[in-house]
KOLPA-259961 format. One line per 10 residues: their letters; for each residue x, y, z of C-alpha. Coordinates in nm, 2 decimals. Example, Ala and Ser with C-alpha at 12.3 -4.5 7.8 and 13.67 -1.06 7.14 Angstrom:
<sites>
as> 1.23:-0.45:0.78  1.37:-0.11:0.71
</sites>
This chain:
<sites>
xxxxxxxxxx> 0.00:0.00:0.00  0.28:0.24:0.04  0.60:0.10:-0.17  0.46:-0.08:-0.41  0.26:0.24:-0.57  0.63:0.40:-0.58  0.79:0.12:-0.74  0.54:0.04:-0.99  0.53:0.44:-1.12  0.86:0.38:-1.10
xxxxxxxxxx> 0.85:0.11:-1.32  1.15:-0.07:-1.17  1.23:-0.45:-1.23  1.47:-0.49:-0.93  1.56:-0.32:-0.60  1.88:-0.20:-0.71  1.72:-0.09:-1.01  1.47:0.14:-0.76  1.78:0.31:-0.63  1.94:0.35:-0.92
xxxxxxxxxx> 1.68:0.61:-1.10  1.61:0.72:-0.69  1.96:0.88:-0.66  2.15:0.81:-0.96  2.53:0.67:-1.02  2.59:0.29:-0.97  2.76:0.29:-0.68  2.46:0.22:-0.46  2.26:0.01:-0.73  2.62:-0.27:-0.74
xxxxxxxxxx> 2.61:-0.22:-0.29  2.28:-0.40:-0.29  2.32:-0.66:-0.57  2.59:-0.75:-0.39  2.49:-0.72:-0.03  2.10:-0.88:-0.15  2.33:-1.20:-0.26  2.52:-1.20:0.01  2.22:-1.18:0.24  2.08:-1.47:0.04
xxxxxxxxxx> 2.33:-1.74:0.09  2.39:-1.63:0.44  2.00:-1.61:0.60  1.83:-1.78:0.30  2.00:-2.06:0.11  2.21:-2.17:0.32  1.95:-2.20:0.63  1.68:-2.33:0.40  1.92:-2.61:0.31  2.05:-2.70:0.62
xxxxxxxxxx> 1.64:-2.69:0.75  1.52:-2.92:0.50  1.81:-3.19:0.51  1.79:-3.21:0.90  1.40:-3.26:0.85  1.51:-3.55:0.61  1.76:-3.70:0.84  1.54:-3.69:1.12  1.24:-3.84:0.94  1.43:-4.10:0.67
xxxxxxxxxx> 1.74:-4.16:0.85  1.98:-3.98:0.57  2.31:-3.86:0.56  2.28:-3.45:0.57  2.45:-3.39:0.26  2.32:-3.63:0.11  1.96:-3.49:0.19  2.12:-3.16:0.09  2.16:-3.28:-0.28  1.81:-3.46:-0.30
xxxxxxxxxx> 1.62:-3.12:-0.22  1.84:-2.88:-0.45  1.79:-3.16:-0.77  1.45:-3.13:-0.69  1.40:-2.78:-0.67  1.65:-2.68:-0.94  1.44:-2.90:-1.22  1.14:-2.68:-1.21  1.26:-2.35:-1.10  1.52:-2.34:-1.41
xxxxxxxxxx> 1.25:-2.51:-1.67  0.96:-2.30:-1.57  1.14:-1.96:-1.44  0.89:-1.72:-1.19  0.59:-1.85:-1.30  0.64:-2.21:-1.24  0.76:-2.10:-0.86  0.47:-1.86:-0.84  0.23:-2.12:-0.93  0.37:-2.38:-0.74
xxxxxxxxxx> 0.41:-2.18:-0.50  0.04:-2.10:-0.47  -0.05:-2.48:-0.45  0.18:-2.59:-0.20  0.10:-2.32:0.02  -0.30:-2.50:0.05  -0.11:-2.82:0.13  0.11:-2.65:0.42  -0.21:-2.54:0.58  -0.38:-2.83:0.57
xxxxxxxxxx> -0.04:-3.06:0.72  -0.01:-2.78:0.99  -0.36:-2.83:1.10  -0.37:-3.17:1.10  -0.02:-3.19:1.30  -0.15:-2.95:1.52  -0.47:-3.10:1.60  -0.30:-3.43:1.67  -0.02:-3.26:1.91  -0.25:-3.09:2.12
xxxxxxxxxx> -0.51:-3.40:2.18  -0.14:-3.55:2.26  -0.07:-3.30:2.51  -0.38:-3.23:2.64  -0.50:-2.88:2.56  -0.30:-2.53:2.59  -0.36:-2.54:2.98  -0.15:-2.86:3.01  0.09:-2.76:2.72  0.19:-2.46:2.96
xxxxxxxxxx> 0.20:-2.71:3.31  0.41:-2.96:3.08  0.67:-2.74:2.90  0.75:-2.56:3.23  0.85:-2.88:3.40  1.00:-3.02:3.03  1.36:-3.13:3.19  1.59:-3.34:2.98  1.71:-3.69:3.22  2.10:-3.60:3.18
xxxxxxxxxx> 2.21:-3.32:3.29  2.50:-3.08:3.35  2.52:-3.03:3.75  2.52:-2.64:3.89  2.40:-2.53:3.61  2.02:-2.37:3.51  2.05:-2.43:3.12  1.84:-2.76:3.06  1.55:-2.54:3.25  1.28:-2.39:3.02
xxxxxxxxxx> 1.28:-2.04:3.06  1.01:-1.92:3.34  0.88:-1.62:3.09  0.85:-1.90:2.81  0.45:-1.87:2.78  0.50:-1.40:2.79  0.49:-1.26:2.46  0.69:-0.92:2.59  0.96:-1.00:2.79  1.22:-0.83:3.02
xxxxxxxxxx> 1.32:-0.47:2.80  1.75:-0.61:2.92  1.73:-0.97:3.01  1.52:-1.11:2.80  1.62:-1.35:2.51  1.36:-1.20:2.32  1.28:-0.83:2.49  0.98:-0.63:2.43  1.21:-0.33:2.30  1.35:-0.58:2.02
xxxxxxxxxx> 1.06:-0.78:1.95  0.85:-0.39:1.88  1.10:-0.21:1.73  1.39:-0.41:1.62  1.17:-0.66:1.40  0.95:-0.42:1.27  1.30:-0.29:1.14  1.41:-0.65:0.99  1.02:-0.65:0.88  1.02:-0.38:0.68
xxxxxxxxxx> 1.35:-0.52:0.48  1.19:-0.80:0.44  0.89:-0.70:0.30  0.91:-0.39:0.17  1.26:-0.38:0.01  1.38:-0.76:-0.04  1.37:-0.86:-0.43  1.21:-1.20:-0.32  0.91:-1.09:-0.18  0.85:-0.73:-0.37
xxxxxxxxxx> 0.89:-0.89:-0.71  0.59:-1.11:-0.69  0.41:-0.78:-0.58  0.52:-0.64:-0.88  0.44:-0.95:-1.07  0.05:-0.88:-0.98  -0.22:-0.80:-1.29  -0.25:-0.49:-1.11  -0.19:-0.26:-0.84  -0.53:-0.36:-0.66
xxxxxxxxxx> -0.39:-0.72:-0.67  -0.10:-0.63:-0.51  -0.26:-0.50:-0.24  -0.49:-0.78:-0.18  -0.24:-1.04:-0.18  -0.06:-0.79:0.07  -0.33:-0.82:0.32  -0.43:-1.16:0.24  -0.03:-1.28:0.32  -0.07:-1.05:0.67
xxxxxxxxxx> -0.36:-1.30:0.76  -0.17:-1.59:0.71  0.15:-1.46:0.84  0.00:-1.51:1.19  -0.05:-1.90:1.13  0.27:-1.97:1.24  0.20:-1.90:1.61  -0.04:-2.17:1.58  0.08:-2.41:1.33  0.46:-2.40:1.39
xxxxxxxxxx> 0.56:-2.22:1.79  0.31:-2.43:1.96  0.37:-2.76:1.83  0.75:-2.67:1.90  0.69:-2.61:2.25  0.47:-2.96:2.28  0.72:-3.11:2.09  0.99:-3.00:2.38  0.72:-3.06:2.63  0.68:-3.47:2.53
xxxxxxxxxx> 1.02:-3.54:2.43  1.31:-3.31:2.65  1.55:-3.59:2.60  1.62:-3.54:2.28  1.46:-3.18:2.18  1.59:-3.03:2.50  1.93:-3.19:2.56  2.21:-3.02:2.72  2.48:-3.26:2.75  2.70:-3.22:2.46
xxxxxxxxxx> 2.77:-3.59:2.40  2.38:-3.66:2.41  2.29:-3.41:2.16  2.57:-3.50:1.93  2.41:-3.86:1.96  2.06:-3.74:1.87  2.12:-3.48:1.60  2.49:-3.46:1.52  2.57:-3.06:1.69  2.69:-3.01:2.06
xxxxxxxxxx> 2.56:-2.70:2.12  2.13:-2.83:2.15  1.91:-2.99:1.91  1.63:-2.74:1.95  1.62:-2.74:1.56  1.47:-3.11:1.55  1.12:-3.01:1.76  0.90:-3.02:1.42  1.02:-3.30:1.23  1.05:-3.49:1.59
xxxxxxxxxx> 0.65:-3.42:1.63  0.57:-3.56:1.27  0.78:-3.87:1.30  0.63:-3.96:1.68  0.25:-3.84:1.62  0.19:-3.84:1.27  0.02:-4.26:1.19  0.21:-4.34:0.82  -0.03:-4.20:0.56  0.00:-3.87:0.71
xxxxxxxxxx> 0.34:-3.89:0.78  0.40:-3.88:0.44  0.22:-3.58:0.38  0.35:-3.38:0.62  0.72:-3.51:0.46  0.58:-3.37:0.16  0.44:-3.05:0.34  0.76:-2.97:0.48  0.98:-3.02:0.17  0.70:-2.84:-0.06
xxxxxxxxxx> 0.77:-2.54:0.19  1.15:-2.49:0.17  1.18:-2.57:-0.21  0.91:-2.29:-0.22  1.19:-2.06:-0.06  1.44:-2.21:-0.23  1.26:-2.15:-0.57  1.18:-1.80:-0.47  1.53:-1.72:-0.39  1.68:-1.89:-0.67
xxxxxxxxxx> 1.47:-1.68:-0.91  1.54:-1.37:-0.75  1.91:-1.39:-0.68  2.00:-1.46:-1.07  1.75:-1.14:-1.17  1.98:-0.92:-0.94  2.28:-1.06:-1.06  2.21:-1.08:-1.43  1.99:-0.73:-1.44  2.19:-0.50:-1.15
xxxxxxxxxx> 2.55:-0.66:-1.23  2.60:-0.88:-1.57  2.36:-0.63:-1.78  2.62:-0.33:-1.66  2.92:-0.46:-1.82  2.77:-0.67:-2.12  2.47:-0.40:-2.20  2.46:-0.61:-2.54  2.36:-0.93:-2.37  2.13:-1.14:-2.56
xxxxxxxxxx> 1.85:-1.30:-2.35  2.00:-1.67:-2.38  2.33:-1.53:-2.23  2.16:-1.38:-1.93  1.95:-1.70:-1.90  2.28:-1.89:-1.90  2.47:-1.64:-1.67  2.18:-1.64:-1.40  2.15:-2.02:-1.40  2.57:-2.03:-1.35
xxxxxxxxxx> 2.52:-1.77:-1.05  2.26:-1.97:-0.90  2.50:-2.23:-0.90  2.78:-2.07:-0.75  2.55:-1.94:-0.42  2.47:-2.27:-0.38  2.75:-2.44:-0.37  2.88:-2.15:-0.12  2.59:-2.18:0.07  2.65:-2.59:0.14
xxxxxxxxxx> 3.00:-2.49:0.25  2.87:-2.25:0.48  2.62:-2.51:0.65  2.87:-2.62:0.92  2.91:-2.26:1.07  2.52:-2.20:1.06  2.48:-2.56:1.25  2.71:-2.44:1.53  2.63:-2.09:1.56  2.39:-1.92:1.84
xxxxxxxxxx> 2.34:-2.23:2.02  2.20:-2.41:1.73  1.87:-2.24:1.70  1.83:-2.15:1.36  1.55:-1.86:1.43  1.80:-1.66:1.65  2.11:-1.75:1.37  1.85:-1.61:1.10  1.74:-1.32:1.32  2.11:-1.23:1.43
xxxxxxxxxx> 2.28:-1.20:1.06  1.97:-1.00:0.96  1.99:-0.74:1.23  2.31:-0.68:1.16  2.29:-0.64:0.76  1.98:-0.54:0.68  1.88:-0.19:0.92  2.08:0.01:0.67  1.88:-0.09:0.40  1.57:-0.07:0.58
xxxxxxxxxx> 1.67:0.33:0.65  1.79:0.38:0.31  1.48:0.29:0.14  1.24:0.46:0.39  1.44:0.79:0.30  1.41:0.71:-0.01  1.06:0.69:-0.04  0.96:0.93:0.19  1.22:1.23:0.22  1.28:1.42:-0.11
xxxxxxxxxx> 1.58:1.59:0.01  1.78:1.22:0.07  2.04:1.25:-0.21  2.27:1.01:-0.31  2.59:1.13:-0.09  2.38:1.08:0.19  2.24:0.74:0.14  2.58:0.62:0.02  2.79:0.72:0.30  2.49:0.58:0.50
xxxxxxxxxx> 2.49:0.22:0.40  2.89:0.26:0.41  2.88:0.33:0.80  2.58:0.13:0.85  2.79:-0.18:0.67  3.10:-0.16:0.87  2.95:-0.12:1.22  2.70:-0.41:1.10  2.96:-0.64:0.99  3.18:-0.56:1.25
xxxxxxxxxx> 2.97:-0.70:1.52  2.88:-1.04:1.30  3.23:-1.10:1.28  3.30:-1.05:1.65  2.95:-1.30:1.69  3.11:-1.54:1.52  3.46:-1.49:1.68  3.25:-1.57:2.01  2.96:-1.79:1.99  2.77:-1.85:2.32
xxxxxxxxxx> 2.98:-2.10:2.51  2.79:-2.43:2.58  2.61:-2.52:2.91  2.88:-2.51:3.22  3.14:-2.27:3.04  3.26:-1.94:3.09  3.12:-1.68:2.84  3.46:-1.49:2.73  3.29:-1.30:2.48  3.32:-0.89:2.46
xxxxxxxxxx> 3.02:-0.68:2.73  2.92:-0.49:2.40  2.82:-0.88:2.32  2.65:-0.98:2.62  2.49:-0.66:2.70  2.34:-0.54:2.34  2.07:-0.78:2.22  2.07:-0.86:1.88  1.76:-0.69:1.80  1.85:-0.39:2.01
xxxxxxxxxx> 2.17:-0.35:1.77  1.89:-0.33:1.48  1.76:-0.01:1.60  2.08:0.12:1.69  2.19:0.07:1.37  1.91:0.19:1.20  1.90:0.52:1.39  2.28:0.60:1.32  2.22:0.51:0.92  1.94:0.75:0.91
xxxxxxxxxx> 2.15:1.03:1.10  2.42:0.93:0.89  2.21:0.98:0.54  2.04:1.31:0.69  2.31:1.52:0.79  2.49:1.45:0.49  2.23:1.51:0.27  2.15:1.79:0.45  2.49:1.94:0.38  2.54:1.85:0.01
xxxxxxxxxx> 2.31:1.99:-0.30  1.94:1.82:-0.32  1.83:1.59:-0.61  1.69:1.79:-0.92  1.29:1.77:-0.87  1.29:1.60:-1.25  1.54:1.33:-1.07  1.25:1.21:-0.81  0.99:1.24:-1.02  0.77:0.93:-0.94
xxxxxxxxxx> 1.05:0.76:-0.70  0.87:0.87:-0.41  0.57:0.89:-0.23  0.52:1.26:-0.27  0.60:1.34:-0.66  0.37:1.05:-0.81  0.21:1.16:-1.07  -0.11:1.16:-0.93  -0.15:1.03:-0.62  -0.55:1.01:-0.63
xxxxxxxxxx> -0.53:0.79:-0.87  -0.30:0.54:-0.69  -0.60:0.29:-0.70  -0.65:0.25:-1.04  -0.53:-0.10:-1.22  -0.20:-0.01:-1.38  0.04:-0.26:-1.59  0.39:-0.20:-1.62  0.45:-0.30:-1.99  0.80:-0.19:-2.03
xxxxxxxxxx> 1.07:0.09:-1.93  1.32:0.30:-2.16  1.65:0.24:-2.00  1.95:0.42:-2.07  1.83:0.82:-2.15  1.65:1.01:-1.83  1.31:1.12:-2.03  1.07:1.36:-1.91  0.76:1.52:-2.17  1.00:1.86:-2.20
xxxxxxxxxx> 1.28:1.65:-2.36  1.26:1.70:-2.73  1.52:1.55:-2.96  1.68:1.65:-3.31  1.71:1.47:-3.63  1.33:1.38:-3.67  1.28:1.12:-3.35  1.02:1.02:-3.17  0.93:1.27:-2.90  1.00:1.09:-2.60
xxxxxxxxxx> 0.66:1.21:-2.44  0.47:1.02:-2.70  0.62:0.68:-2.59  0.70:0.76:-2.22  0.55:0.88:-1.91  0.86:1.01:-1.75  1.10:0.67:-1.87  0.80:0.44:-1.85  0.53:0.36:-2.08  0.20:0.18:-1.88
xxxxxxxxxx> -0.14:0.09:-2.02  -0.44:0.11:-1.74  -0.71:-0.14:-1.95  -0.63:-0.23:-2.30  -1.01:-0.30:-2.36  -1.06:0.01:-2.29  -1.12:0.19:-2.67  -1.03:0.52:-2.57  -0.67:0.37:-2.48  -0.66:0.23:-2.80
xxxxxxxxxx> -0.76:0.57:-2.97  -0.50:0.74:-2.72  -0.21:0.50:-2.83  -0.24:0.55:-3.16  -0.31:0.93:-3.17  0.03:0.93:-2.99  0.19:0.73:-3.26  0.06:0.91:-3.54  0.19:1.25:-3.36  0.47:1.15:-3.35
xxxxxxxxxx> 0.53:1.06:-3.73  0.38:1.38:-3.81  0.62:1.55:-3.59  0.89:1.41:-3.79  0.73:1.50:-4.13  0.71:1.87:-4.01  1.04:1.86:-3.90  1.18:1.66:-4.22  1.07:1.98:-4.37  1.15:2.22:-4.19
xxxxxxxxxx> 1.56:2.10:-4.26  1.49:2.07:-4.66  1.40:2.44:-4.65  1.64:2.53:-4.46  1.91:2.26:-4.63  2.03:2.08:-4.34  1.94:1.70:-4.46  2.05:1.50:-4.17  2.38:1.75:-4.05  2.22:1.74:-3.70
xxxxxxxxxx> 2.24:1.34:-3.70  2.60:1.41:-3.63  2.52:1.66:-3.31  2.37:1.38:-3.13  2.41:1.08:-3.28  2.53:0.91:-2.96  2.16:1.00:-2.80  2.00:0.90:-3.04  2.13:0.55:-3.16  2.06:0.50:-2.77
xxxxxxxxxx> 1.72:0.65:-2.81  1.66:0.39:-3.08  1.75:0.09:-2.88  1.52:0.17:-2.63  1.24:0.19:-2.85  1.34:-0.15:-3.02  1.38:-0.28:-2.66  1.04:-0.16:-2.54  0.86:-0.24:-2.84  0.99:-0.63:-2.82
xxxxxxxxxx> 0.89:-0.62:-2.45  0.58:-0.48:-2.57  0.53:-0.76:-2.81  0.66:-1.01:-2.55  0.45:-0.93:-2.24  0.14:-1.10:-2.14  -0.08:-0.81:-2.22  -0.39:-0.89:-2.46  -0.62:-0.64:-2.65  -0.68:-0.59:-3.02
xxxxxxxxxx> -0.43:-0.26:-2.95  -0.11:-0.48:-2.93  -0.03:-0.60:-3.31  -0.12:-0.30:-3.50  0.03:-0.08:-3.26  0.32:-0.34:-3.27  0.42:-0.36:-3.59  0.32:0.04:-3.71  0.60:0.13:-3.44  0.85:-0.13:-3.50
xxxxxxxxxx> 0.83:0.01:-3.86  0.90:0.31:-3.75  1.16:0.28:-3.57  1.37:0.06:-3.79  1.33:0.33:-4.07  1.45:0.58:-3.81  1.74:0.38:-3.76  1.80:0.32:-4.13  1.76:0.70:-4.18  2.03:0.75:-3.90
xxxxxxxxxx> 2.24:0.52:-4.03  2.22:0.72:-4.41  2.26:1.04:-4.21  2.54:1.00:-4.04  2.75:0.83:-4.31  2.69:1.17:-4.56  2.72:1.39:-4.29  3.08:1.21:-4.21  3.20:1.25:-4.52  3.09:1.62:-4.56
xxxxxxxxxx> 3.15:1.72:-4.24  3.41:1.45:-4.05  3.49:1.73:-3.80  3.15:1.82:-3.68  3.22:2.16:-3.78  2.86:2.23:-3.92  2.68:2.17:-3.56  2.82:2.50:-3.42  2.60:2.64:-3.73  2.27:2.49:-3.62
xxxxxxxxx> 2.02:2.70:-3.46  1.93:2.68:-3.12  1.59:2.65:-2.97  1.33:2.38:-2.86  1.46:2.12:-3.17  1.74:2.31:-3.21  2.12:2.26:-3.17  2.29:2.27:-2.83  2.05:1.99:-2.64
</sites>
């Protein structure tokens, strides 16, 4: 309801890509492709792996990496041979069957347990039968059933779990490529909204469906779920430092008769590869759009195809060597290892794009220096995490007070406060962005806001030329305002006629723009001489058009507008492009210098633009 508006006017494909137009340069676009897939293989490949073969090896009896393999063959056959739509649509239909496995396991586990009033009795007094004497670590924590919990002792405190999360939230939501580019993917912005809300509603399943059956799980089995005892947990799940991990799949293999066993095997593994798919998808768009595409502009589509297949590759086989550290690290609870790497990467981001959206002075000083600070006080304190992990039951905790004392999620909102000071005092003291440079990249210079709630389809963008209706371009081109809305051309309802009648009008303005202006240079004898002005604009120019105009032909969009629109255009612009290719070879050979431009006269198609 707030971003997505933005980035559709926008008519961005990628995050980086948002702030890119938003502040200009590439400095900041190449930070977050490369930061996004780093962010992947450390909190989302890597742990989604790890998560899926343990659930294997509980439930089969498999080797780990040998699960590991199973899952990504799996996934990788349908996410490379039916790209986003084969992982939206699967997507969609293993999300029904999650819901109905979590009900069913949770239905089960608490006629096991006895309702929530004995869950609460039973996971207080849920104490494994070996334990570590003088110590309190194989006791279940007495706030365990408090959703807010002690603001400076608490291993999830209210201040954190308010603020700090809302932080990580709003990353993950609002500016993470995964999620925003199924948003973006919608018919429409009403669908987008929808599905917003709709996701919200099920996003508080997992209370139900996944933290309570953990904590029975815990409650019926502390031997193995809640061991302490090093050699013991090694024995049951193959880490030292707790086996907390194993709750769910623990349930499902105790509870669960054989039928539904199987399902819930399949639940489980239809959720991951549903990450997995996502993040697959999205990491080799980043790469191949925000980093390949910038040094081969040329690219033709099988290359990227090939490229983002090869990166998607690479992550993974990174992510698989990074699976030991993750199955050590903060005690060997996966939520707090997720949780932690996130609050330490991802506030900067979170602050960057709020700015962004929000405050038209942020520039892009400001927001680089921003994530520059925010990045080495962030990764400076994930290094020193995993310089000290948390020592095991019995031993001394030698790690640094600034450790001990600042909770992960408190760090979040530190860091996201000095980011945002960061971005705001320099931006403060260095020149604003040019209005025509936020046009439409935030939420106060749309177009027109009132009509924020009207279906619009992105159908392509103009890359490579900043465009705004005032442009006007020599040599007889297309007037960028006949194409473009400001860099990107949309189509609210192609069955609607007057659309049609709109489109075409434009076109046909457009050729008789160039008529008028052919003549205007054979009366005044200048046949083509401005080609060689600002020929480099416009042989750009043209490639844009060709490359909107095949996205044009190639999007999903139906209506009896697209062929004869289609091919009227493509016409066009291929004679344009024959005519600058005529142009500039006589004007070479008359004028190889470029001598005549300082003749030409200035003025709205003049020389001198």
């Amino acid at each position: 309801w707030v971003f997505v508006p933005v980035y559709v006017s926008s008519g961005i494909v990628t995050m980086p890509e948002y702030l890119g137009r938003r502040f200009g340069g590439e400095r900041i676009r190449m930070y977050l492709s490369a930061l996004s897939l780093m962010l992947s293989v450390f909190t989302k490949i890597s742990t989604d792996l790890y998560s899926g073969a343990l659930f294997v090896q509980v439930c089969l009896g498999w080797n780990l990496y040998l699960s590991t393999v199973l899952m990504l063959l799996v996934t990788a056959l349908y996410t490379i041979a039916g790209g986003l739509a084969a992982v939206i649509y699967t997507d969609t239909l293993q999300t029904f069957v999650m819901i109905i496995g979590a009900v069913i396991l949770t239905i089960t586990a608490f006629n096991k347990i006895g309702g929530y009033t004995n869950l609460e009795q039973a996971y207080l007094a849920a104490v494994p039968s070996k334990i570590i004497p003088n110590t309190t670590c194989h006791l279940p924590r007495p706030d365990a059933m408090h959703l807010f919990r002690d603001a400076t002792h608490g291993d999830l405190p209210w201040p954190g779990m308010t603020l700090g999360l809302t932080i990580l939230a709003t990353w993950y939501w609002c500016t993470d490529q995964v999620i925003v580019q199924r948003s973006l993917s919608a018919k429409n912005l009403s669908h987008a909204k929808g599905a917003s809300i709709f996701a919200s509603y099920l996003k508080m399943l997992p209370m139900v469906f996944i933290v309570l059956p953990g904590m029975i799980s815990r409650a019926l089995y502390p031997d193995s779920v809640g061991c302490v005892d090093p050699e013991e947990c090694m024995r049951v799940c193959g880490a030292e430092v707790g086996c907390s991990n194993i709750a769910f799949p623990k349930l499902v293999i105790e509870l669960m008769p054989s039928g539904l066993r199987g399902l819930m095997i399949a639940v489980m593994m239809a959720a991951l590869m549903s990450s997995l798919t996502s993040i697959f998808n999205s990491s080799s768009t980043l790469f191949t759009m925000d980093i390949w595409k910038k040094h081969r502009r040329r690219a033709s589509e099988k290359e990227l195809l090939l490229v983002g297949r090869i990166v998607t590759v690479i992550l993974v086989v990174i992510s698989v060597i990074w699976i030991p550290i993750l199955q050590s690290a903060n005690s060997g609870q996966l939520y707090v290892y997720i949780q932690s790497v996130t609050s330490y990467l991802a506030p900067p981001v979170s602050s960057i794009f709020v700015l962004a959206v929000f405050w038209k002075r942020t520039n892009e000083a400001g927001a680089f220096w921003g994530l520059m600070v925010g990045l080495v006080v962030g990764v400076t304190r994930m290094v020193l995490e995993f310089a000290y992990p948390p020592p095991r039951c019995g031993v001394e905790d030698f790690a640094p007070s600034v450790l001990r004392s600042v909770h992960y999620l408190h760090f979040a909102i530190i860091l996201c406060g000095l980011t945002m000071a960061v971005v705001m005092v320099i931006s403060l003291l260095t020149p604003p962005p040019p209005p025509e440079q936020i046009q439409n990249l935030t939420w106060w210079s749309l177009n027109n806001p009132s009509e924020q709630d009207l279906p619009l389809q992105k159908v392509s963008t103009v890359r490579g030329i900043p465009l705004s209706p005032s442009h006007s371009f020599k040599g007889g081109m297309l007037v960028p305002s006949c194409l473009c809305m400001r860099g990107t051309f949309f189509v609210r309802d192609l069955s609607r006629s007057y659309v049609e009648q709109s489109a075409m009008k434009c076109l046909l303005t457009c050729r008789e723009r160039e008529r008028e202006r052919e003549r205007e240079r054979e009366r005044a004898g200048q046949h083509f001489v401005s080609c060689a002005c600002n020929r480099e604009m416009q042989s750009r120019l043209i490639l844009c058009m060709l490359d909107l105009l095949r996205r044009l032909r190639s999007s999903e969009v139906q209506g009896p507008l697209l062929k004869p629109f289609y091919d009227s255009a493509v016409a066009l612009a291929l004679l344009q492009q024959q005519n600058l290719h005529w142009g500039l070879k006589e004007t070479e050979q008359a004028d190889p210098e470029g001598q005549l431009c300082s003749r030409m006269p200035s003025g709205p198609s003049g020389g001198g633009e």
